[in-house]
C-alpha positions, 0 to 999 in steps of 0.5 A, a space after each residue: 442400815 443393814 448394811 452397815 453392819 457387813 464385814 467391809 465396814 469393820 475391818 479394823 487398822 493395823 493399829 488395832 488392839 486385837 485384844 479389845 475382840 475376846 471380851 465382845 466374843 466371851 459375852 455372847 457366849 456367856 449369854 448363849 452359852 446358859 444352854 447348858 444350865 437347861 437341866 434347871 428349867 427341868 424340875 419346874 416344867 415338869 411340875 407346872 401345873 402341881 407346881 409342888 409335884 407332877 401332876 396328871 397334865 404335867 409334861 413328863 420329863 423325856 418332853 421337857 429334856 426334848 426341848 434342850 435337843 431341839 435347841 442343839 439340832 439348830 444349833 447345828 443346822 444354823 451353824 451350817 448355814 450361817 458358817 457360810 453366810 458369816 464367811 460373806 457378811 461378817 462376825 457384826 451382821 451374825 451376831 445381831 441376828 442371833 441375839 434377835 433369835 436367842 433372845 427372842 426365842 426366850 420370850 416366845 418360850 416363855 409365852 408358850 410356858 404361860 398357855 401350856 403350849 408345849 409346841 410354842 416352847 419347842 418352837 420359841 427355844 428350840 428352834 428360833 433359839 436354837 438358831 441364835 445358838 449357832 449363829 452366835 457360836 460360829 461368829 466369834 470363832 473364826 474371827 478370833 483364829 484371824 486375830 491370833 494365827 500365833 495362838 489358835 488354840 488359845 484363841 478358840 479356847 477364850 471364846 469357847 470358854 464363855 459357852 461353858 461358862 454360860 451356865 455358871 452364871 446363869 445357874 444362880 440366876 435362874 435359880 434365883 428369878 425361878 424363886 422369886 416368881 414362885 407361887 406355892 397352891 392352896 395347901 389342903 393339909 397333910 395326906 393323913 388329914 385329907 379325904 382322897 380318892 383315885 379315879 383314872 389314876 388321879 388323886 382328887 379331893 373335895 374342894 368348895 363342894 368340888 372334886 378337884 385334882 391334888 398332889 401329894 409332897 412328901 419329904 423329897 418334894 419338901 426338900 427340892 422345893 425353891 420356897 419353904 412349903 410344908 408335907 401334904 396335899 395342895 390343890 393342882 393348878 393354883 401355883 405358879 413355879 415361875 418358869 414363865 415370867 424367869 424366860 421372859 426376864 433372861 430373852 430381854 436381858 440376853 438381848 440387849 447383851 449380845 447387841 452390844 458385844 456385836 456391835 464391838 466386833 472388828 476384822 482384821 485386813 486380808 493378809 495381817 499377822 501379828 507384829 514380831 510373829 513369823 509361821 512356822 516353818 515347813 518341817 515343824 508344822 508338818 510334824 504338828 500337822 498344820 497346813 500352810 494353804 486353805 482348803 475351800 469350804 466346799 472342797 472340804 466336804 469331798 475330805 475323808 479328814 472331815 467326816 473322821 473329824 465330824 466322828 470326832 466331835 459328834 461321839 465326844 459330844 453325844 458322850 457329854 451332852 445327855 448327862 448335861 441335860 438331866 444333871 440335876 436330875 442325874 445327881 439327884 436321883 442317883 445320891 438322893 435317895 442314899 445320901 439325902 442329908 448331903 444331897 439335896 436341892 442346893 447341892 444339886 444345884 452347886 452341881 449343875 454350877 460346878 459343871 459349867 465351871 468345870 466345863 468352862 475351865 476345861 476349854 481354856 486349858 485343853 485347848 490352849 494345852 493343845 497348842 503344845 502337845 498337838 490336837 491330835 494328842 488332845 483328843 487321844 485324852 479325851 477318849 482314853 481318859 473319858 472311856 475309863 472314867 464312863 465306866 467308873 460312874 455305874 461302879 460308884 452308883 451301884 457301890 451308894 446303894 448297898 454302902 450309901 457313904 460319901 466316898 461314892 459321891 466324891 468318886 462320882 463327883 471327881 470323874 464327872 467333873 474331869 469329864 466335862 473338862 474334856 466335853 467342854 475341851 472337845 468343843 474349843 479345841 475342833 476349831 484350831 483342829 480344823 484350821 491345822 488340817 484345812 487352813 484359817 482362810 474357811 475355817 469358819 464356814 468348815 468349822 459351821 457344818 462340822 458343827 452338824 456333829 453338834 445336832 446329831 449328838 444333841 439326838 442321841 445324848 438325851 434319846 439314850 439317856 431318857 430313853 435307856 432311864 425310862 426303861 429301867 425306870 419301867 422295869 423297877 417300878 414293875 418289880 418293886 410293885 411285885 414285892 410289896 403287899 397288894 392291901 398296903 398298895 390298895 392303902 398308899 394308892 386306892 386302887 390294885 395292883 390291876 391299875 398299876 400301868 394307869 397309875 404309873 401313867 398319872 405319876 401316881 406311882 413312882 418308885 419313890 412312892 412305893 419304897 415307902 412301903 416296900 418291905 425292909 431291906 429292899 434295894 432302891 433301884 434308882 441310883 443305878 437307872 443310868 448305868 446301862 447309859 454309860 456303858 453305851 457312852 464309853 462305846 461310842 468314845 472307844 468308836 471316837 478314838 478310832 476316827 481319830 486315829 484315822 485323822 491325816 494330812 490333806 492331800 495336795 489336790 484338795 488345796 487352793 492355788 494361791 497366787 496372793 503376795 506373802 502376808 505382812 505382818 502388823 506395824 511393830 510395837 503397836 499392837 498392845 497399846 494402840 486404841 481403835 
């Protein structure tokens, strides 16, 4: 039955309509591509047992935002990998396996949520998912670059697209489902009505002639809350946020998703081109740097073009991937705060919808933009654009907090929206980069280990953006700690200061907690917790800048001999129309 399923049992006539490819290919990737609405799942795994606020037993957020970083480290591992074994087996057999991985990676995460087994959804997401990720990311490229040599960029652009715009569609979704299983706890009543204590840095309050752990909602949790829920106190453990049951849900029907658009996965013979299209000439694609010969797989390794391009794509990668990671919660905590009529969980949200859309669109137009101004040229935009555009985020972060008005908000908005074009763009034009430097006949399995670039960033991304935010984060709760009145912090906390480090521990106290009692006209610290994060982002894309520079033609002894006979182009006339 496997067998089946190799490349040798798919080529498809001349007489294919190679356009029945691109649907098959933009599924898939719309299916794995709802990786980047991982920042949904953010909020309610950090709440799982609080469920309207962290709890003690919580996962803190630097754990939960670790999961998407796995998920990408495999991605790039199995891309390396199965970039080779796609080149033996076919696009067919990569695309049943990852559906298998991804969709079951879903289901196994889900299990992990329900027992609050952290290691099971690291394991079922990260790794097992993340393994279809890279699987089902290499298997429709390299197939499409074959279907359109005449448009390579274009090519990779329609199926890359579906990655970015993954998000997009999964973001109301899981949205929805997260809703729709959503328990609210036992509600207690408001603060001021209940009888709290603090003992080891939790709240506990008596229930049935128990001392159980509660958590408090306030107007912010009241506002991001997915369900009406009223301000007080609930009962910790007795919610459900709907993480567990919205996971199993999305592996079954991502599943059966990708099965099918991997069955509808053709190749073209060896040597076809399109009807009515001729290579271009000697001079005109040495002038765009476009090879007509074929650097084996392994030969490229032995490039200095490989590791600038791997340069490249990992510091235009890392400067993206981290924000896409926490940015709901980026947008929430730098505007909510300043602006919380505008910016609220529906806008936040939007937000994370708009990225995917933004991401999307950028891939189909920089890279098809490519097919004209070069590759090379493409990506002096993204570094130079991006570098300027990095840089204005900390201005308009730290303009809301002292003028809190929506002109902020729009410049913040606009310069991230332009950068995820760029981001997303990055990702669909590499392939068509590759097949110009190395030529199309391994591009696939090049184009899988350069996709290690991928694992590396999907590190240093988050690392640096939770890492750097959580230090700020330490150093702000610290300092506001210091201006506020030791009896008022006895009075919102039950206990002194001298407990502050356990109290910060249980997420007792946070500094939106402790700007409710902070003395009038104090500056909330938390629209600039991301600042020193963009400055180190803009650093690395000036390095990506320079690797890209330093990007040349193949030289000669790294080609293959090749002896075949010209490639033939296809019947004329029949390409269009033709059916399978």
């Amino acid at each position: 039955m496997f067998d089946r399923l190799k490349k040798e049992h798919i080529v498809a006539g001349d007489d294919f309509n190679r356009w029945k490819v691109p649907p098959a290919s933009i599924a898939i990737h719309l299916c794995i591509g709802s990786v980047y609405a991982w920042s949904i799942f953010n909020p309610p795994l950090v709440k799982e047992f609080g469920v309207v606020a962290a709890s003690s037993g919580d996962w803190g957020l630097q754990s939960v935002v670790w999961i998407f970083s796995v998920a990408i480290v495999c991605l790039g591992l199995a891309a390396a990998f199965g970039g080779k074994w796609l080149e033996e087996v076919g696009p067919r057999m990569v695309g049943v396996v990852a559906a298998c991985c991804w969709g079951g990676g879903f289901i196994i995460g889900g299990l992990g949520i329900a027992s609050h087994q952290l290691w099971l959804v690291y394991l079922g997401y990260g790794v097992i998912g993340g393994a279809g990720l890279g699987l089902g990311y290499v298997s429709p490229v390299s197939t499409l670059i074959r279907w359109f040599p005449d448009r390579r960029g274009m090519a990779t652009g329609m199926a890359i697209m579906g990655f970015g715009g993954g998000a997009m569609i999964a973001t109301p979704i899981k949205e929805g489902l997260l809703s729709f299983f959503y328990k609210v706890p036992e509600y207690l009543g408001p603060e001021s009505a209940v009888n709290l204590v603090t003992e080891g840095g939790k709240r506990m309050a008596e229930v049935g002639g128990q001392m159980v752990e509660v958590v408090i909602a306030g107007a912010a949790q009241v506002a991001s809350a997915p369900v009406p829920i009223e301000e007080g106190v609930y009962v910790a453990g007795t919610g459900n946020t709907g993480a567990s049951a919205t996971f199993i849900t999305l592996g079954v029907a991502y599943f059966i998703v990708m099965i099918i658009a991997a069955f509808s996965y053709r190749v073209p013979r060896e040597g076809w081109l399109p009807a009515g299209w001729t290579p271009p000439t000697g001079e005109e694609a040495s002038k765009r740097m476009i090879t007509q010969k074929n650097v084996h797989i392994d030969q490229a390794l032995k490039t200095p073009q490989f590791y600038m391009l791997w340069i490249v794509l990992c510091f235009n990668v890392t400067a993206g991937i981290g924000v896409i990671g926490v940015a709901k919660t980026m947008m929430t905590e730098i505007f909510g705060s300043t602006l919380p009529l505008i910016v609220n969980s529906g806008f936040a949200a939007t937000y994370v919808f708009m990225i995917s859309v933004f991401n999307m669109c950028g891939r189909f137009f920089w890279a098809s933009t490519s097919d004209y101004i070069g590759r090379k040229n493409t990506y002096y935009c993204f570094f130079i654009l991006g570098i300027i555009l990095y840089l204005s985020i900390p201005y308009a972060a730290g303009q809301v907090s002292v003028n809190p008005v929506v002109t902020w908000l729009v410049m913040f908005y606009g310069a991230t929206m332009i950068i995820f074009t760029m981001y997303g763009g990055g990702f669909a034009t590499i392939p068509a980069y590759l097949a110009d430097v190395f030529g199309t006949k391994y591009v696939g399995g090049i184009h899988g280990r350069l996709l290690t670039a991928w694992s590396v960033a999907g590190v240093l991304g988050p690392v640096a953006i939770t890492q750097l935010r959580q230090t700020s984060v330490g150093n702000s709760v610290k300092e506001l700690a210091a201006k506020i009145d030791p009896a008022a912090f006895q009075a919102k906390f039950g206990a002194g200061m001298d407990q502050l480090d356990q109290l910060i521990a249980a997420k007792t106290v946070t500094i939106g907690r402790l700007m409710e009692i902070a003395p009038a006209g104090t500056v909330d610290p938390t629209p600039s917790l991301y600042n020193t994060t963009m400055y180190a982002m803009a650093a690395l894309l000036v390095i990506g800048l320079i690797a890209n520079a330093l990007v040349k033609p193949i030289h000669d002894k790294h080609y293959m001999e090749t002896t075949a006979e010209p490639a033939k182009p296809a019947p004329s006339g029949r390409e269009a129309t033709s059916e399978a």
